[in-house]
MARDREN-696222 format. One line per field, with one value per atom (N, C-alpha, C, O): residue in three letters; x, y, z; chain; atom name. Coordinates in steps of 0.05 Angstrom, whole numbers, plus 5000, padded with zeros to 4 digits. Example, Ala and Ser with C-alpha at 12.3 -4.5 7.8 and 13.67 -1.06 7.14 Angstrom:
2
code <- ALA/ALA/ALA/ALA/SER/SER/SER/SER
u <- 5264/5246/5264/5285/5257/5273/5258/5268
v <- 4886/4910/4934/4934/4955/4979/5001/5023
w <- 5156/5156/5156/5169/5142/5143/5157/5161
unit <- A/A/A/A/A/A/A/A
site <- N/CA/C/O/N/CA/C/O
//
This chain:
91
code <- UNK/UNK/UNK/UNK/UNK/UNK/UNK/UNK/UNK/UNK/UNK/UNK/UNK/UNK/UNK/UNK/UNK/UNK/UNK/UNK/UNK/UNK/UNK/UNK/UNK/UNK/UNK/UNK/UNK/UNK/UNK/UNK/UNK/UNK/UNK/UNK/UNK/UNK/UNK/UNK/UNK/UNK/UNK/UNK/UNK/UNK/UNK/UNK/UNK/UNK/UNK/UNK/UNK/UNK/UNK/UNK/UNK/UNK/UNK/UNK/UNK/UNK/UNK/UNK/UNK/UNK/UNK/UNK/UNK/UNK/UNK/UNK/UNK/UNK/UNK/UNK/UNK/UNK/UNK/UNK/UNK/UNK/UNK/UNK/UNK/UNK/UNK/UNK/UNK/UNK/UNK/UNK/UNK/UNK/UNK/UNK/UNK/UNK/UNK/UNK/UNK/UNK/UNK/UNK/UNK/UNK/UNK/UNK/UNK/UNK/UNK/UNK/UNK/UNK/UNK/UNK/UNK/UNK/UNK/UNK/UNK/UNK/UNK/UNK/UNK/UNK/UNK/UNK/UNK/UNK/UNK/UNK/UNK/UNK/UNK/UNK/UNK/UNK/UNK/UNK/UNK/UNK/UNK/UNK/UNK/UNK/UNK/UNK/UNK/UNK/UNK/UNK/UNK/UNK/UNK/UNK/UNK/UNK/UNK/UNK/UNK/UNK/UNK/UNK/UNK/UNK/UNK/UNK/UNK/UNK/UNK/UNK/UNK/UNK/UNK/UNK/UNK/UNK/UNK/UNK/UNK/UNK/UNK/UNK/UNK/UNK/UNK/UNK/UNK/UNK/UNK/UNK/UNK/UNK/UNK/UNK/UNK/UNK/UNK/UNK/UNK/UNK/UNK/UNK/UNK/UNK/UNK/UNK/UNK/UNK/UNK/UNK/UNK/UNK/UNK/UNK/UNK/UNK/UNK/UNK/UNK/UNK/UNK/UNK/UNK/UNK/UNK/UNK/UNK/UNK/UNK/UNK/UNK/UNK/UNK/UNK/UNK/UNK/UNK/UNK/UNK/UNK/UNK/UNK/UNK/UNK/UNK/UNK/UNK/UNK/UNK/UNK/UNK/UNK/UNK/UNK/UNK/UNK/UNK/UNK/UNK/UNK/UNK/UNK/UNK/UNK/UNK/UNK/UNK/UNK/UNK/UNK/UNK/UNK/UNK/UNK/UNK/UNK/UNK/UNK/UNK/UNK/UNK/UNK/UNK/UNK/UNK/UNK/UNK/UNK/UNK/UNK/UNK/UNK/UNK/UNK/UNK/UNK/UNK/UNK/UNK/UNK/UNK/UNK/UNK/UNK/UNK/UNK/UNK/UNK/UNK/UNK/UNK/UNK/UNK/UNK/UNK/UNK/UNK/UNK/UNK/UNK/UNK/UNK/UNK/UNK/UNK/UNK/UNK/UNK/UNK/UNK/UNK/UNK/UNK/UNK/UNK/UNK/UNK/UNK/UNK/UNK/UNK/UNK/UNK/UNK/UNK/UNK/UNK/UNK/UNK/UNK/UNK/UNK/UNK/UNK/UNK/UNK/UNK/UNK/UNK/UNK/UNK/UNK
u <- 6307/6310/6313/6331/6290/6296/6323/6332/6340/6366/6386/6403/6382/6405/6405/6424/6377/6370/6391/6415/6376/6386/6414/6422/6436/6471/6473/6489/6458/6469/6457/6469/6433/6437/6456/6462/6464/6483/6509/6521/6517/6534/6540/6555/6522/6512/6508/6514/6496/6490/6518/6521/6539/6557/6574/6583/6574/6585/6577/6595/6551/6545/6553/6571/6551/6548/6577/6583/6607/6630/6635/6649/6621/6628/6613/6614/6597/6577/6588/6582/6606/6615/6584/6584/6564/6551/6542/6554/6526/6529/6513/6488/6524/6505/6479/6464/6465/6439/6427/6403/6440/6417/6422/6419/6437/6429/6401/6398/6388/6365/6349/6350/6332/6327/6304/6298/6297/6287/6302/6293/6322/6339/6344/6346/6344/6345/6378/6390/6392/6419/6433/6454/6412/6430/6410/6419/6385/6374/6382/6402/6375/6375/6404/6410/6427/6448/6477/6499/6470/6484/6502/6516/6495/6507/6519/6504/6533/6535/6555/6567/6552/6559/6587/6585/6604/6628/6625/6643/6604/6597/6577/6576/6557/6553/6565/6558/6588/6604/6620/6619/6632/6651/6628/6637/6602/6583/6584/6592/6577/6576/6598/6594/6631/6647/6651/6657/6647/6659/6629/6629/6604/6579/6591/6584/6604/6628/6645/6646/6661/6671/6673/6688/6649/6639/6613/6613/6596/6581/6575/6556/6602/6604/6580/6576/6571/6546/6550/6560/6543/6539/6523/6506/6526/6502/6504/6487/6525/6519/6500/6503/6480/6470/6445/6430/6438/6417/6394/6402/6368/6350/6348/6340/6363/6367/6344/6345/6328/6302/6286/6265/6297/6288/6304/6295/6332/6347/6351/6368/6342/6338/6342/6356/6337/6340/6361/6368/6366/6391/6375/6384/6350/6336/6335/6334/6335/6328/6354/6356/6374/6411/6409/6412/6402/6401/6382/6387/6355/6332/6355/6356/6368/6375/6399/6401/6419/6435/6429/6441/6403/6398/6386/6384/6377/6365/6381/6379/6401/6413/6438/6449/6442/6453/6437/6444/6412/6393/6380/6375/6373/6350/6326/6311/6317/6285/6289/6311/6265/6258/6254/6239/6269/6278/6245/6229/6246/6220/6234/6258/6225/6235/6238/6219/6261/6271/6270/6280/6255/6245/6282/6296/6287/6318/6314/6334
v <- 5683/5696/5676/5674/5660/5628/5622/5615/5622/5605/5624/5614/5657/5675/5675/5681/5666/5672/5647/5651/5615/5594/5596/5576/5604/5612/5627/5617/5657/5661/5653/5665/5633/5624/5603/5601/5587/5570/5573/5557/5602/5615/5623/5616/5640/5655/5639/5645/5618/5594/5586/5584/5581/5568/5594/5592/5617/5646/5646/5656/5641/5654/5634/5641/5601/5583/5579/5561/5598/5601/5623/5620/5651/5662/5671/5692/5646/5653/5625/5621/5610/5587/5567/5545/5574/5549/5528/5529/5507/5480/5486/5489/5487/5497/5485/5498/5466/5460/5480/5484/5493/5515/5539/5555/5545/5564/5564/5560/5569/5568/5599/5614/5600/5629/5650/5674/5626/5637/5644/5660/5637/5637/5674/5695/5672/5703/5715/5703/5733/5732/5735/5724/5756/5743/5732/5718/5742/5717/5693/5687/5669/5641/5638/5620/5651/5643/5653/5642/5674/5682/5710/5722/5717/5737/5764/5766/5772/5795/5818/5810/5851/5859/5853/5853/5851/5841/5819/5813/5800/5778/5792/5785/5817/5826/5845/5850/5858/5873/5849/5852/5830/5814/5800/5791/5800/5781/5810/5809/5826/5855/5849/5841/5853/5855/5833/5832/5811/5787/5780/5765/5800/5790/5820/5823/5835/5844/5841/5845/5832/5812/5792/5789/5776/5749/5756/5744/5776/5776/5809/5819/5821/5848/5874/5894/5872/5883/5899/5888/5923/5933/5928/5945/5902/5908/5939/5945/5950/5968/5995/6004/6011/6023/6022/6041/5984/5971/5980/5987/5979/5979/5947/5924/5962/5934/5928/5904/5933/5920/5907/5896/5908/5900/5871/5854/5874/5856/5829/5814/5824/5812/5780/5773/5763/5736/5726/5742/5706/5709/5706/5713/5695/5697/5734/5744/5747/5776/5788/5812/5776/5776/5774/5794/5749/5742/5748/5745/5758/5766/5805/5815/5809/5834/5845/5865/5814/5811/5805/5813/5786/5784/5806/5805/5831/5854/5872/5885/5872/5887/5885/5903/5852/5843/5846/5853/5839/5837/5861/5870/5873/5906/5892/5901/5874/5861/5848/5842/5841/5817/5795/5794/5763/5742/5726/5739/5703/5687/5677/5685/5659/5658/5622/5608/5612/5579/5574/5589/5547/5536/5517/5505/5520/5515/5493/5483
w <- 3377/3403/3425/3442/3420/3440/3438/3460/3421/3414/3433/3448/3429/3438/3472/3487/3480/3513/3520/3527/3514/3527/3514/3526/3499/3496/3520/3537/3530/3538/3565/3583/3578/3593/3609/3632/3582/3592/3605/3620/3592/3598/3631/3648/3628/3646/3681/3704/3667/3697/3711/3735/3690/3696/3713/3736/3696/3721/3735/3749/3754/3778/3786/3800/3786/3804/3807/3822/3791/3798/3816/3837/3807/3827/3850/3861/3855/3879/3898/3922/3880/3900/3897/3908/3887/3888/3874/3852/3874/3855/3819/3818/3804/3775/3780/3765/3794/3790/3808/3805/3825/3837/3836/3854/3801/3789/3766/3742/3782/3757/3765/3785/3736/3733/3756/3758/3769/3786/3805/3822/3808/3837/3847/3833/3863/3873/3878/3896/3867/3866/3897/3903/3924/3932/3961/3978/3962/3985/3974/3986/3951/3942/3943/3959/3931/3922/3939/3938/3953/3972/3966/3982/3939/3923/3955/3975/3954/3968/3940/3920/3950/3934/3919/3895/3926/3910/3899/3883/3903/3876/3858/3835/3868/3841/3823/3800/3837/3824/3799/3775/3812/3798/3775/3754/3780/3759/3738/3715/3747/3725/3708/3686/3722/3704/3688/3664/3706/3681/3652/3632/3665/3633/3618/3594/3627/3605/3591/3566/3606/3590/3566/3546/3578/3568/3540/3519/3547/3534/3523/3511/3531/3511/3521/3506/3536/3553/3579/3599/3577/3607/3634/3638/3656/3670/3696/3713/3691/3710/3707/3684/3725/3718/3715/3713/3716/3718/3744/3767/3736/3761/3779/3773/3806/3824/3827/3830/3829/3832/3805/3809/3784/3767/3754/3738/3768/3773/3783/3772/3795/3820/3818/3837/3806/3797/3766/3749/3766/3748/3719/3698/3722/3697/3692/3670/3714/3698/3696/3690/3700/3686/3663/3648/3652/3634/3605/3581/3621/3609/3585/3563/3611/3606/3584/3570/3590/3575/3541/3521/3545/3515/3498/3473/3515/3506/3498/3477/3519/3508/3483/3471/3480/3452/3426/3404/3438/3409/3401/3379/3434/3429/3430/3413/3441/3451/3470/3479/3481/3502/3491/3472/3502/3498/3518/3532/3513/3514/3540/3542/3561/3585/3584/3577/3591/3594/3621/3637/3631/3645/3656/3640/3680/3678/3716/3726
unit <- A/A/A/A/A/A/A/A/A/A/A/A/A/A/A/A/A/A/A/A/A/A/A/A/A/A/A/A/A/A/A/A/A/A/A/A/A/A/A/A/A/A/A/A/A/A/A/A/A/A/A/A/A/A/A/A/A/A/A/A/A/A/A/A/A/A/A/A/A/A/A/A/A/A/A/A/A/A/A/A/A/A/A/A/A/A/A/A/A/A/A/A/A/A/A/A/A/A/A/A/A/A/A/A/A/A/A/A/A/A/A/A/A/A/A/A/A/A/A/A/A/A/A/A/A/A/A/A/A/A/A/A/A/A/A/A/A/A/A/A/A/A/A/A/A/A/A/A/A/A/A/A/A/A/A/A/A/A/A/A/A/A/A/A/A/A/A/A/A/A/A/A/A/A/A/A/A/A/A/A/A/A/A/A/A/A/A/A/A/A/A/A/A/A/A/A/A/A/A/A/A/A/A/A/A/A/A/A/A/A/A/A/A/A/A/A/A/A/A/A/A/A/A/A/A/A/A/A/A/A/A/A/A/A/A/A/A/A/A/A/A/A/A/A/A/A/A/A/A/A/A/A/A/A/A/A/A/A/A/A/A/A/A/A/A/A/A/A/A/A/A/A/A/A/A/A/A/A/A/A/A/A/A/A/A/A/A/A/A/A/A/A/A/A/A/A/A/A/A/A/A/A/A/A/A/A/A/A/A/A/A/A/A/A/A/A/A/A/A/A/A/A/A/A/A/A/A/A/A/A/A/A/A/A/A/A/A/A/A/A/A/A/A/A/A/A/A/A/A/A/A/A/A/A/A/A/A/A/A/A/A/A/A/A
site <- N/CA/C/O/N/CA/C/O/N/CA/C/O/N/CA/C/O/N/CA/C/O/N/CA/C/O/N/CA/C/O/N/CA/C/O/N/CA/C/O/N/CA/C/O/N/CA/C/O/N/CA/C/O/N/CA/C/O/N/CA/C/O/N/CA/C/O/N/CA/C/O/N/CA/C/O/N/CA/C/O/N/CA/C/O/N/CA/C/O/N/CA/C/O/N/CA/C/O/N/CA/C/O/N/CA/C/O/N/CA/C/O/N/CA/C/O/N/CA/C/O/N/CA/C/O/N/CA/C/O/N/CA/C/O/N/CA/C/O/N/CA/C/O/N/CA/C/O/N/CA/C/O/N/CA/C/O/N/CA/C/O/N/CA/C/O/N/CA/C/O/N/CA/C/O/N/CA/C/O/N/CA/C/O/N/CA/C/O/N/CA/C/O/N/CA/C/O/N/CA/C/O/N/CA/C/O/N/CA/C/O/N/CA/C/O/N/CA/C/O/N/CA/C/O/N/CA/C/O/N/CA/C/O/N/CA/C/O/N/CA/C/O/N/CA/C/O/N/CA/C/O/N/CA/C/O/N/CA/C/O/N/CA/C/O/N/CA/C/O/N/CA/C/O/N/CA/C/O/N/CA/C/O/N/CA/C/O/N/CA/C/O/N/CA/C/O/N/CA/C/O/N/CA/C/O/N/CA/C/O/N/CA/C/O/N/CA/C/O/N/CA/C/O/N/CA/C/O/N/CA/C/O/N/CA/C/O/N/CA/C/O/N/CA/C/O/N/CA/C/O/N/CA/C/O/N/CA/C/O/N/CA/C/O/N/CA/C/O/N/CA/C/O/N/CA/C/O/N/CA/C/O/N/CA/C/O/N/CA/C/O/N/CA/C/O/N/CA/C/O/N/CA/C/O/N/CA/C/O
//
């Protein structure tokens, strides 16, 4: 499960810090999508469609509040690939 989180963190880091315009080192999982990173809604519409893309997964529909940091992107994405909760990487 460790192995499926940090794939699809790596992944994952490298999308936002493209389509948020900002530097990959201050995507980390704490980061907040859009106080920390600057997210406004058409960067989270475009992050929805492209971890569709990318990782075959629905995030729309999600609880925004449960949302909220790219670790819980990612927390969500591996759940819903695998059907559990993934152990959390220090980034």
């Amino acid at each position: 499960m460790e192995a499926e989180y940090e794939d699809v963190w790596d992944e994952l880091r490298t999308l936002c810090a493209h389509i948020m315009s900002v530097p990959p080192e201050h995507v980390v999982p704490q980061a907040r999508l859009v106080a920390d990173l600057g997210a406004d809604s058409l960067d989270v519409t475009e992050l929805q469609v492209a971890s569709e893309e990318r990782f075959g997964v629905s995030l729309k529909g999600s609880d925004p509040a449960a949302v909220s940091t790219v670790g819980d992107v990612a927390a969500l994405i591996v759940r819903q690939r695998t059907g559990s909760a993934p152990g959390v990487v220090a980034g």
